[in-house]
N, C-alpha and C positions, 0 to 999 in steps of 0.2 A: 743686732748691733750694727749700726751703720761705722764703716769705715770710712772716715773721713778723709783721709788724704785719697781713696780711691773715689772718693764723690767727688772731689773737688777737680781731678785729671778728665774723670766723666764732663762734669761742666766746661773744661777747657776745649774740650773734645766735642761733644754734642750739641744740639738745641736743647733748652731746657726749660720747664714753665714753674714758675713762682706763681701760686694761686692760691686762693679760699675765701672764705670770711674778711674783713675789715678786721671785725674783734669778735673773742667768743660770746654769741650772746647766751647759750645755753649748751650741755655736753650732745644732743640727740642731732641739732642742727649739724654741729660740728662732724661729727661722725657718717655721717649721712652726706654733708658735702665732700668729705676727706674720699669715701668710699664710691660716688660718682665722678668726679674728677678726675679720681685714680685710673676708670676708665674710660675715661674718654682723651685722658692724657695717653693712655694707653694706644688706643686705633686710632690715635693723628699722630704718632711716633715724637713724643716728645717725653724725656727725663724729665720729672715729676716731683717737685718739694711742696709740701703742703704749706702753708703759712696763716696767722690768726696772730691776735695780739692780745693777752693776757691783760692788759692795761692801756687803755690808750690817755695817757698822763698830759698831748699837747689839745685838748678838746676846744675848743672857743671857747665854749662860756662851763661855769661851776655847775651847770644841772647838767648838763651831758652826758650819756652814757659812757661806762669809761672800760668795764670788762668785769671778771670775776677777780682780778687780782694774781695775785706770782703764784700764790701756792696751789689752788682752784684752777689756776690755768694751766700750769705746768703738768698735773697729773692728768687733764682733759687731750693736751696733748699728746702725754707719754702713752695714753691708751690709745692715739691714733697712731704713733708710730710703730708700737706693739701688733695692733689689729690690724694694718694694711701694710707694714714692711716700706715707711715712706720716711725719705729724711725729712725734718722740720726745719724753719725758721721761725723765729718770731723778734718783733723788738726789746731793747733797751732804754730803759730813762734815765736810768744811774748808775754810778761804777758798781756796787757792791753788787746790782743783779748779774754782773757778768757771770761769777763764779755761780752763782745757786742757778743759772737758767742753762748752763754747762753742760748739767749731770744728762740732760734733755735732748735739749737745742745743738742741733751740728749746723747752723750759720746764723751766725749771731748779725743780727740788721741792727747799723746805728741811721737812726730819723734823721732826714734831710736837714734839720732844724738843730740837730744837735752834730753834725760832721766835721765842726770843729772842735769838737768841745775833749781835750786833749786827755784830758781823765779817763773819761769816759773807752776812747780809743783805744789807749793803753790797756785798760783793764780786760774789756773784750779782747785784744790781742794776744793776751798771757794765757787765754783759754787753751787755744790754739787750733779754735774751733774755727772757721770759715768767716770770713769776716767781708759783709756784704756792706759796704759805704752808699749811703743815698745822697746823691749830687745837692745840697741845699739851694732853695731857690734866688739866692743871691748870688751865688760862687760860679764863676766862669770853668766850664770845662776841664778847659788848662789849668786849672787850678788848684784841680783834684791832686794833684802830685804832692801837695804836701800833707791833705788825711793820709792819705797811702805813704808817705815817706814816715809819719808818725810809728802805724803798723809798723810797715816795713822794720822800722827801729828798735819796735817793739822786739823782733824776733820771729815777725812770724809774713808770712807773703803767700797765706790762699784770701787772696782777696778778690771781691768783687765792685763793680761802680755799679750806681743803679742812676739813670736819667729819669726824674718826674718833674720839668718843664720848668720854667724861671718864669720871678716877679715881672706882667709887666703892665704897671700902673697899681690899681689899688684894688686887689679882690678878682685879679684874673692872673691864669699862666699864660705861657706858649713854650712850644718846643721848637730850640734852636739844632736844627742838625746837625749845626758845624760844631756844636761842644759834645755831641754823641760821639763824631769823629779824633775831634780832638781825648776822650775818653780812651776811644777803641786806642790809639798811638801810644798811652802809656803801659800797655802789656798784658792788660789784665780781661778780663772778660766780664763785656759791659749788659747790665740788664734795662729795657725800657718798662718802666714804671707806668704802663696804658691806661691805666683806669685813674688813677692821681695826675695824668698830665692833663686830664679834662676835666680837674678841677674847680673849681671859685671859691676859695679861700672865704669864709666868715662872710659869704653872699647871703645869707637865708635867715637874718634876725636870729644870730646867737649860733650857728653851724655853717656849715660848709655845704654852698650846693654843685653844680656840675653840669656835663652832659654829655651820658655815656654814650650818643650816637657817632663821635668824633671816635671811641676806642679804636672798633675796627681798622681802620683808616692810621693812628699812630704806629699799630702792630705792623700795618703794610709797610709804611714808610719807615722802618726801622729795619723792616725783615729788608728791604731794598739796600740798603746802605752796611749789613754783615753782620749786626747785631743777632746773638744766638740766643740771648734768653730775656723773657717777658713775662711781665709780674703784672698778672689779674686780679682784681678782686672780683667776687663771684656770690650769688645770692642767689636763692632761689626765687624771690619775692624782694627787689632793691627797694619798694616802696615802703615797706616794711622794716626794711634793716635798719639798726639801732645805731648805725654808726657808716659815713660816707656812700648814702644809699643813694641820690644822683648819677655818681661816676661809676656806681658797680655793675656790673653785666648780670644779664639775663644767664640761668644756669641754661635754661634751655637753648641760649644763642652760643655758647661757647662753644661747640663742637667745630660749628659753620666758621667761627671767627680762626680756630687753630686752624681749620681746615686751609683757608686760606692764607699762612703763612711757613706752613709744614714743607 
C-alpha cells in the first residue's frame, strides 16, 4: 500500500521520474517495462512512478489504438504496483473514472487538453489522490493558477504541473522556459513532459509524429533551470509502439539520458 501523502512530501523533496509506456499495449510489455525501469530508476537515484494509460480517448483519427480500457487496464496495473512495490499514475477522460481509477491510481494525470475542463478537476480532487495538472498547450504558465485554484477549492493541495510545450502554428510544439518558471513560482512542484514536448501533433496522416532526438536535450534544459521531476515515455522498440512511437525513447538509451541529469 502506497501512502500517499508520504509520496507526495518524497516528490516535493526529491528528483523524481514519471515513466513507461504511452498506453498498455499488452500485460507482458508492461511488466517487463515496469520491472527494468524500476532499475535503472534505481542506479541513477531517482523516485520512481510507473505510468501507462488504460485508454487513450484524445487519438487523432477513429482507427487509433486506444488501450485495453478502465477495467483490463486497471487490474494490469494493480499487478504492477503489487509485483514491484511502485506508485502509479495514469489518465482521466471523465469525471466518473476518477473514483473507480482511485481504488489504484495514487496520481491521478488530468490531459493537457482537458486542464480546464472543471468537472473533471473537481472530481479527481475529491479522490484525494495526487493530482498531476498537464499545462494545455494553449494556456500560458501563469495561468496554471486557476486549474490549481479549482483543486485547491476543491479540498485538496498535493498537486503537481506538468510542462509538454505550446501550440506554435499548426502541427508543431516548442517549449517556453519562462512558463516552466512562471509554473515553478506558483508552489507546487513542476514536471517536464520530454518526450511529448517533441511532439507534432496530427503530423503523420491520422497520428501524431515527433522526434525523440530533441528529449535528451529538454531534460537538460529543465534539469538547468530546478525542475525535479520528468515524465518519459519509454519503449523498448518506439518503431513499433502502438501509440506516440516518434517521441518515445529508446529503453536502451534511458539509463545515459537520467544519467545525465541525476
Amino acid at each position: 500500500m502506497i501512502n500517499i501523502d508520504k509520496l507526495y512530501k518524497n516528490i516535493q523533496m526529491e528528483k523524481f521520474l514519471i515513466a513507461g509506456p504511452c498506453v498498455i499495449e499488452n500485460r507482458d510489455m508492461v511488466m517487463r517495462l515496469a520491472e527494468l525501469i524500476k532499475k535503472i530508476s534505481e542506479e541513477t537515484g531517482f523516485l520512481y512512478i510507473f505510468k501507462a494509460s488504460f485508454d487513450k480517448a484524445n487519438r487523432t483519427s477513429l482507427s487509433s489504438f486506444r488501450g485495453p480500457g478502465i477495467d483490463e487496464g486497471l487490474k494490469i496495473l494493480e499487478e504492477v504496483k503489487i509485483n514491484f512495490n511502485l506508485p502509479l499514475t495514469t489518465d482521466i477522460h471523465e469525471s466518473y473514472q476518477a473514483d473507480i481509477v482511485s481504488s489504484v491510481i495514487d496520481i491521478i494525470q488530468i490531459p493537457a487538453f482537458l486542464s480546464r475542463q472543471t468537472d473533471l478537476l473537481v472530481s479527481a480532487s475529491k479522490t484525494n489522490k495526487i493530482i498531476n495538472i498537464k499545462k494545455a498547450q494553449f494556456i500560458d504558465g501563469k495561468d496554471m493558477i486557476y486549474p490549481v485554484k479549482k483543486v485547491e477549492e476543491s479540498g485538496n493541495n498535493k498537486i503537481i504541473l506538468t510542462e509538454r510545450g505550446s501550440m506554435f502554428g499548426l502541427g508543431n510544439l516548442v517549449v517556453d522556459f519562462r512558463q516552466v518558471i512562471d509554473m515553478i513560482a506558483l508552489g507546487y512542484p513542476v514536471v517536464m513532459d520530454v518526450t511529448h514536448s517533441t511532439q507534432r501533433p496530427s503530423s503523420l496522416s491520422g497520428k501524431s509524429g515527433g522526434d525523440r532526438k530533441y528529449a535528451p536535450y529538454m531534460a537538460k534544459l529543465a534539469n538547468s533551470i530546478g525542475v525535479k521531476g520528468f515524465f518519459f515515455e519509454v519503449h523498448e522498440n518506439p518503431e513499433e509502439a502502438l501509440s506516440d512511437g516518434p517521441n518515445m525513447v529508446y529503453l536502451r538509451d534511458f539509463k545515459n539520458i537520467l544519467e545525465s541529469i541525476s
